[in-house]
N, C-alpha and C positions, 0 to 999 in steps of 0.2 A: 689873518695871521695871529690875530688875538681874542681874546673871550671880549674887549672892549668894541673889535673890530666888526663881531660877529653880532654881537649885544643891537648893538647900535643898526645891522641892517635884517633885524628877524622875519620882521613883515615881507622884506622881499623874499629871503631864504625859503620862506614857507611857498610865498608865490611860485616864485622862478624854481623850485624841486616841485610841486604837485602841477604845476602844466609842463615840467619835464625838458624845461627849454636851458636847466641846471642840472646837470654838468654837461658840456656841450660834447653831444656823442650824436653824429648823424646819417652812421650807416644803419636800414633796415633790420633788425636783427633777425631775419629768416633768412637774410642773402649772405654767407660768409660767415666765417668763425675769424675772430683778429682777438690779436693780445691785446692784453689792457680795454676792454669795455667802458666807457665811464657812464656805468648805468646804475641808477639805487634801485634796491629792491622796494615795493610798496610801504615792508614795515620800516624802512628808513625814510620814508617820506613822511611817513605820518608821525614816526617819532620824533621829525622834525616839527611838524606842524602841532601837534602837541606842545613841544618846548617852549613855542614861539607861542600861541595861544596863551600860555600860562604864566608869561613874564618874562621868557627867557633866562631862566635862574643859570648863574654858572655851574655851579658844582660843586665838588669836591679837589683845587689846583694841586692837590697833590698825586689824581688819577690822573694828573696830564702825561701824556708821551713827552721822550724827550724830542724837542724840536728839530725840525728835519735842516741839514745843514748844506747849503746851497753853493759850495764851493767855487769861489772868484764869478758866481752870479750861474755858473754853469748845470742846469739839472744833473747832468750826467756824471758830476767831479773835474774836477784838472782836466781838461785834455792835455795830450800828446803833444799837438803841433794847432798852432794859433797863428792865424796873419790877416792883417786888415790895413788897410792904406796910410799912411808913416802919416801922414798932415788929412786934418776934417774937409771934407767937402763940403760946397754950399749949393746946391739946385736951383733952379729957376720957380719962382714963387707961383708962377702963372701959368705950369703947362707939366704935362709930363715927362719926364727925363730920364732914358736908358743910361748909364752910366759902368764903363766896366772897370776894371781895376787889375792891372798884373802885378801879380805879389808873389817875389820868392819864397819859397817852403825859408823855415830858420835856419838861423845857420849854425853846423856845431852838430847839428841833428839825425844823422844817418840811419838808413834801416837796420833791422835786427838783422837780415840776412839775405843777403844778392843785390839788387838794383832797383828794386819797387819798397814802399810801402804797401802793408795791407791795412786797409780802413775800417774798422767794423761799425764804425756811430760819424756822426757829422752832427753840427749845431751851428746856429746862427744867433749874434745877438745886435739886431739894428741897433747902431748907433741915434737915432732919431724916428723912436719907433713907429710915429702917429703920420710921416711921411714917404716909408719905406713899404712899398707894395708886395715887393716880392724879390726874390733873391736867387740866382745861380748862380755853382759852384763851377769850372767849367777846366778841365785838364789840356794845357798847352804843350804838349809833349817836346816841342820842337823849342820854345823859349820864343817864339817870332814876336809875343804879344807886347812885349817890354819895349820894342824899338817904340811902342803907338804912345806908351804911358809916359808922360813927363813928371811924374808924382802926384798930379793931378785925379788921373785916370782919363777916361777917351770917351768920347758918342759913342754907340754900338746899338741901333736899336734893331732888335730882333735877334741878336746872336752875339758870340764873343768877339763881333767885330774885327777878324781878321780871316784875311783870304784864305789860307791852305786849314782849309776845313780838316783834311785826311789827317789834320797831328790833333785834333780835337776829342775829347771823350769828356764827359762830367760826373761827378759826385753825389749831383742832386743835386737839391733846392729848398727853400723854406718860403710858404705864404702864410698870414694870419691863423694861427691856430695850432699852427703845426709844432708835433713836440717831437722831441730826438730818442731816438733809440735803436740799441743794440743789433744789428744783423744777426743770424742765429748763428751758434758754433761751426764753423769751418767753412761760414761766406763771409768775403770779405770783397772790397773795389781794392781796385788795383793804381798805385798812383807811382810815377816813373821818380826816381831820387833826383832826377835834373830836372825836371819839367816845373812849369809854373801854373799857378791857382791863379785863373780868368773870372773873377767874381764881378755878375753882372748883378749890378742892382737897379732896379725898377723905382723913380722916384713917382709918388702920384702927389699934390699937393692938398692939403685935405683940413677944411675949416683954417685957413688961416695958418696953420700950423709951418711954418718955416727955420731955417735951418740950418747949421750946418751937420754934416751926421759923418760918422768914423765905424761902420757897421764891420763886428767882424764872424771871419769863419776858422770855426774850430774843426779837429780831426782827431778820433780816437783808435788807434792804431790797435791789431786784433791780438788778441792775448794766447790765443788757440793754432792750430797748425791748420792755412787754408785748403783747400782743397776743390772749389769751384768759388771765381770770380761771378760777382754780379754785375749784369746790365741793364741799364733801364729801355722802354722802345714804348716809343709813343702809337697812341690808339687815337688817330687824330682826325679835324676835319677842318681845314682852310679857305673851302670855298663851299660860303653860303652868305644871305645875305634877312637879317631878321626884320619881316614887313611892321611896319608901324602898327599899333593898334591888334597887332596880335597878340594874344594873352597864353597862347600854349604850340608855341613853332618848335617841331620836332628837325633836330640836325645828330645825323649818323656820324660817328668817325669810324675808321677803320684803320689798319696796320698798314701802314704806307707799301711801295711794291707788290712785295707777293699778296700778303691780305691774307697770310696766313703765315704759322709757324712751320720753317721746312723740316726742325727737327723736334724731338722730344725735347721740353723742357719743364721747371716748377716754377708758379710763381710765388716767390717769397708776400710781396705786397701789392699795392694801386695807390697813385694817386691822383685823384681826380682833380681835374680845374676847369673854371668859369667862372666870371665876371659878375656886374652888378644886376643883368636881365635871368640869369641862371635859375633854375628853380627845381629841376631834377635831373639827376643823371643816374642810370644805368650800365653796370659796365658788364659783359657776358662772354662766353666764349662760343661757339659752335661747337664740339667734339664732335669729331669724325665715329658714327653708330655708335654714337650716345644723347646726341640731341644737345640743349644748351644749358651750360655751366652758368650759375647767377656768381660774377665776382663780386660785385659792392652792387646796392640800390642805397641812393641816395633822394629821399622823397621831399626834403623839404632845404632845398639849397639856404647855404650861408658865405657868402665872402670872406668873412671874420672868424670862420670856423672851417679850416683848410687842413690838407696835411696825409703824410705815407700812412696807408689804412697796413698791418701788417698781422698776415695771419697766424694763427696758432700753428697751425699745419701748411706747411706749402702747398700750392695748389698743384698737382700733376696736367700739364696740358699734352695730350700727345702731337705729332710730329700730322701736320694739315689742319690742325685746329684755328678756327678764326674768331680773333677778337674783337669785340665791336664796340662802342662808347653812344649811346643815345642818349642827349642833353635834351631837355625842354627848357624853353624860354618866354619868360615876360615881357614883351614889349608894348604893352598895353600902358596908359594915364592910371591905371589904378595900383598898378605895382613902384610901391614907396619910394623902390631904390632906382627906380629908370632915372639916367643921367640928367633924360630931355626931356625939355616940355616945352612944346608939346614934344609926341613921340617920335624918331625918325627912322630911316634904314637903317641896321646894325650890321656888318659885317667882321670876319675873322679880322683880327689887327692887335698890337701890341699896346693901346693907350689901354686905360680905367675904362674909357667909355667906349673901349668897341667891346668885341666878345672874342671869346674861346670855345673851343670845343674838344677836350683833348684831354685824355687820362695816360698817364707812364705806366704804365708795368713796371715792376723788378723781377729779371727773370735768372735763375743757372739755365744753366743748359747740363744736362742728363749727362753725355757723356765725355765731359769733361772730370777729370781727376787729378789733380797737382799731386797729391801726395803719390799718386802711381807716376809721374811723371806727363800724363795727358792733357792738352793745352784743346781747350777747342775754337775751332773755326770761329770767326764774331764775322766772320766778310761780308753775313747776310743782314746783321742787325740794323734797321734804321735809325736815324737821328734823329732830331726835332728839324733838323735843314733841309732833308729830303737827300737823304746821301747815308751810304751805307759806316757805324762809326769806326773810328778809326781801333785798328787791332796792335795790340800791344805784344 
């Protein structure tokens, strides 16, 4: 944040930009075009390495920019709508802990117009960041979630923790890495003015690090006139099981039910997830007589380095196109980050130390149009629960 800040770690700066592992950017860049790259050019490698070879001189403070200004902590500015659980929680020091939270929208706060909010950005800020794994946002349409909350928040692990799944729809989510931003001009999620924010938080316990944490989620409501809702739909795979001692175990996901898209759609983004054994993912489509679409290659897995990949251009899938998720995995003694040791069976599961297999899509759907008045179908979308999500 400062010339004293930067002074002081040059050697690294030079390191960490020429082996390229500074600024942490970890899609392939032949698979996919996305906004915001955080890639340096070579001559800004070396201009750094230069600077830092020579003493690291500041400069001229008067060529400085003005300082970038990070409003109430939020990259994005102000948001809109803000809610996080009224009293901090404290987690169990010893183990992993699903935790959800039903939080009314503010109050005082109405849409601009009709009975939904339109969302175009969401953000998260863990209240205790070095023990917060991951985070969903989770739409309760029906309010059931509140009987479970005694201000506390409820168990829930694997889901939002309550039975009538069909009032369910989500927002997204935030894991390590991940930064917030803008959905493009005239996509927006769709959030009910009654309904409540089911914010599942993932506790992992991590060096020592304990707690209590107050994690909240923000909402930036769309400034533009929508005209197709986005959904997200998992590309997933739950059943498999990673043998010990395997160093490169290949697990498929695919598009829950059909296993394919029955209509035309675009997809706006991906984002990919896996655990501590992860070490590449691939995410692609089949098109129907055009062969495969490379959405993201991700070759060099990071935990720490998560988050919505979001294109420059939406991707067009036509209507029977199949998408697919092919993770590789470490479970070999020689890979740093494997939980165990020695190595054991790994299977799909919700703890730090099982695995995942699973990348989200954001999709419209083509022939959807709000501003002509056209609503389309969502009956066929799957969930992350194995159930079609709920249509609003």
């Amino acid at each position: 944040m400062t010339f004293a800040d930067a002074h002081l770690r040059a050697s690294d700066i030079k390191y960490m930009t020429s082996t390229r592992q500074m600024p942490p950017w970890k899609p392939v860049q032949s698979c996919g075009i996305f906004n915001g790259p955080r890639i340096l050019q070579q001559a800004d490698i070396d201009t750094l390495a230069k600077w830092a070879d020579t003493g690291a001189p500041e400069g001229n403070p008067a060529d400085l920019p003005t300082p970038l200004n990070f409003s109430g902590g939020w990259a994005l500015g102000e948001p809109d709508l803000v809610v996080k659980n009224p009293t901090p929680y404290t987690p169990p020091a010893d183990q992993d802990m699903y935790r959800c939270y039903s939080l009314a929208l503010p109050q005082g706060v109405t849409p601009p117009s009709g009975n939904n909010f339109y969302i175009s950005a969401i953000d998260l800020k863990p209240g205790n960041r070095p023990i917060v794994h991951h985070a969903i946002a989770f739409i309760d349409n029906n309010g059931i979630s509140a009987s479970k909350d005694d201000g506390s928040g409820y168990p829930c692990f694997g889901g939002p923790g309550i039975d009538s799944l069909s009032s369910i729809g989500a927002l997204g989510g935030w894991a390590p890495g991940a930064r917030a931003a803008f959905l493009p001009d005239g996509v927006a999620m769709e959030l009910p003015a009654k309904a409540r924010i089911v914010l599942q938080v993932h506790y992992h316990p991590h060096l020592g690090a304990v707690g209590p944490d107050q994690t909240e989620f923000a909402m930036y409501l769309s400034r533009k006139p929508v005209d197709k809702i986005m959904s997200f739909v998992p590309v997933i795979n739950m059943n498999f099981t990673i043998p010990p001692g395997n160093s490169n175990y290949t697990v498929t996901g695919t598009l829950p039910f059909l296993g394919l898209f029955p209509v035309d759609v675009h997809v706006i983004g991906v984002f990919p997830h896996m655990h501590l054994l992860g070490r590449k993912m691939r995410v692609e489509a089949d098109v129907p007589g055009a062969g495969k679409s490379c959405l993201i290659n991700i070759d060099d897995w990071d935990f720490n380095w998560q988050g919505m990949y979001q294109y420059k251009d939406p991707i067009a899938l036509p209507a029977g196109s199949r998408p697919a998720a092919i993770a590789s995995f470490d479970n070999s003694a020689s890979n740093s980050r494997n939980p165990n040791d020695p190595p054991k069976p790994v299977s799909w599961g919700e703890a730090t130390t099982d695995e995942m297999c699973i990348a989200f899509l954001a999709i419209t759907i083509d022939s959807e149009h709000r501003q002509a008045g056209v609503t389309a179908d969502r009956s066929w979308v799957p969930s992350l629960f194995g159930a079609p999500v709920a249509t609003q």
